[in-house]
Steps between C-alpha positions, in 0.01 A plus 500: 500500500514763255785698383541860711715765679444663790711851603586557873687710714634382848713693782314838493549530159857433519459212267335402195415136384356319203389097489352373233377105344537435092433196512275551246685748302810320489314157378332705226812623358693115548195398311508686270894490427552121537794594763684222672507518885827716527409726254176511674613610843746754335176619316272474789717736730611747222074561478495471879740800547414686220129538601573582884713801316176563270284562808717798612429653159107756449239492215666426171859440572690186401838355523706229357758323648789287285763224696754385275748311679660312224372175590338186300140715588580789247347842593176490734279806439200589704291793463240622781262803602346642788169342399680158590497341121832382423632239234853374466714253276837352531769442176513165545168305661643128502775505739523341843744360736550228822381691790827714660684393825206696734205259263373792317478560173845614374383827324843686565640233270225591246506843485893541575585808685788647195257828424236711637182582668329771308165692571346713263172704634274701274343754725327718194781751472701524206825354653472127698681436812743221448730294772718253482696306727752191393348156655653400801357155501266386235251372785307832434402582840821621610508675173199719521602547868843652356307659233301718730820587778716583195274664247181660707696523788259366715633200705239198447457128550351297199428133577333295145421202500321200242399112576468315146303195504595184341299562195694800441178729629578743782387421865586812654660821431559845682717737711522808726678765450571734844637887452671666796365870473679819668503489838547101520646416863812278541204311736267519202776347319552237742179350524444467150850360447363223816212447295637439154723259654263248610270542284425180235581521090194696414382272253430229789296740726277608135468109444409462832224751442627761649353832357700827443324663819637255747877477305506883608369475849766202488780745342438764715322373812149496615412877669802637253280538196240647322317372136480788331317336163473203303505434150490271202771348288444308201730414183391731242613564134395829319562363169252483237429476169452888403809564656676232281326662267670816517813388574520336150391839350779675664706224314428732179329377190801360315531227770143411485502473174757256535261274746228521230687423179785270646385330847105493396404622861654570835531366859620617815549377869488752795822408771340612773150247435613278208139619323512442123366732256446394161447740178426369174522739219166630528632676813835567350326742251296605711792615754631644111267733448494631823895552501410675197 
């Protein structure tokens, strides 16, 4: 099954709901980090989330969203757009841990829970919107929950989950994420309260093949909601050469001077992909004259 999202509404319109697989996406990105399997699930929800949030955004807006809990895992960054591309990277890859006392992967542990939440969303005006909450947990899904009640003011329920295989590759991985809307009913409420409750860890039902249609007809019950659209997520990275390129030039021509005459070249690694790019002094000057 490929990676996607679909966007629904349920209860007349009194409540909005996102489900979502990245499977895929999430393996690309352990792939391409060489995480262990605790840094993986931390990984794999913090893209999970952040992507569900990138849906709500239009055309060309973006956001990035930064946990640092103080744990072994270092930072986790994760940026996202409304076109569903997102890429993500944690401080430290190779860390993992016994399963906790519930047999999940102890990601709390990994990420620590002594800092914050933050969200940072780039909606093509001159100032960005920023929130952030402190983590309540370090399991991520009560986090972005709080996030939303605390900072957007919009209570919500976020549920991530990721399966790792034994080879370290990612089995499944996904979420929900349900938003009560104005008008919300304490019966409203109820239901979906009923529903959450009995409802399996969400990676099980996307390893059992369950796709993100039927985990909302399951969230909010069959008759309660409405698809509104579907789309695609993938792990995407927007780096590139040229823009490399230009970052070096905005180094200023003293400092690439300094690659040419004293390091005989340059290379750099992208976070977010962990794409070399290589320059040899032929590009150096090249980059020179143009700073010139």
């Amino acid at each position: 099954m490929s990676d996607y999202l679909v966007k629904a509404v349920g209860f007349e319109g009194k409540v909005r709901a996102y489900a979502i697989n990245t499977t895929e996406m999430v393996n690309e990105a352990v792939r391409r980090h060489e995480t262990w399997p605790t840094a993986s699930a931390a990984l794999g929800r913090a893209m999970t989330a952040t992507t569900m949030i990138g849906a709500m955004l239009k055309g060309d807006e973006k956001l990035t969203v930064k946990i640092d809990g103080g744990g072994p895992i270092g930072p986790i960054i994760v940026d996202s757009n409304a076109k569903g591309e997102t890429r993500g990277y944690v401080g430290n890859p190779q860390v993992d841990f016994e399963l906790n006392k519930e047999g999940k992967f102890d990601v709390a542990r990994a990420v620590g829970k002594d800092g914050l939440l933050s969200v940072v969303k780039d909606l093509g005006m001159r100032d960005h919107f920023t929130g952030s909450v402190p983590l309540i947990s370090g399991e991520l899904g009560e986090d972005f929950t709080y996030y939303f009640a605390s900072s957007e003011q919009t209570p919500a329920s976020v549920g991530v989950g990721v399966l790792v295989k034994p080879d370290g590759s990612i089995l499944a991985s996904g979420g929900f994420m349900i938003q009560l809307m104005p008008g919300a009913d304490d019966e409203t409420i109820t239901e979906i309260e009923k529903r959450l409750s009995t409802l399996p860890p969400i990676s099980k039902l996307i390893e059992a093949g369950m796709p993100p249609e039927e985990l909302i007809l399951a969230l909010l019950g069959d008759g309660n909601a409405k698809v509104l659209n579907k789309m695609d997520v993938k792990f995407q990275c927007h780096c590139s050469k040229e823009r490399i390129s230009q970052a070096l030039i905005s180094l200023g021509k003293e400092e690439l001077k300094e690659m040419i005459e004293e390091d005989g070249g340059a290379e750099t690694e992208c976070h977010f992909c962990n794409e070399t790019y290589n320059f040899t002094v032929a590009d150096l000057q090249e980059l020179l004259e143009e700073a010139k």
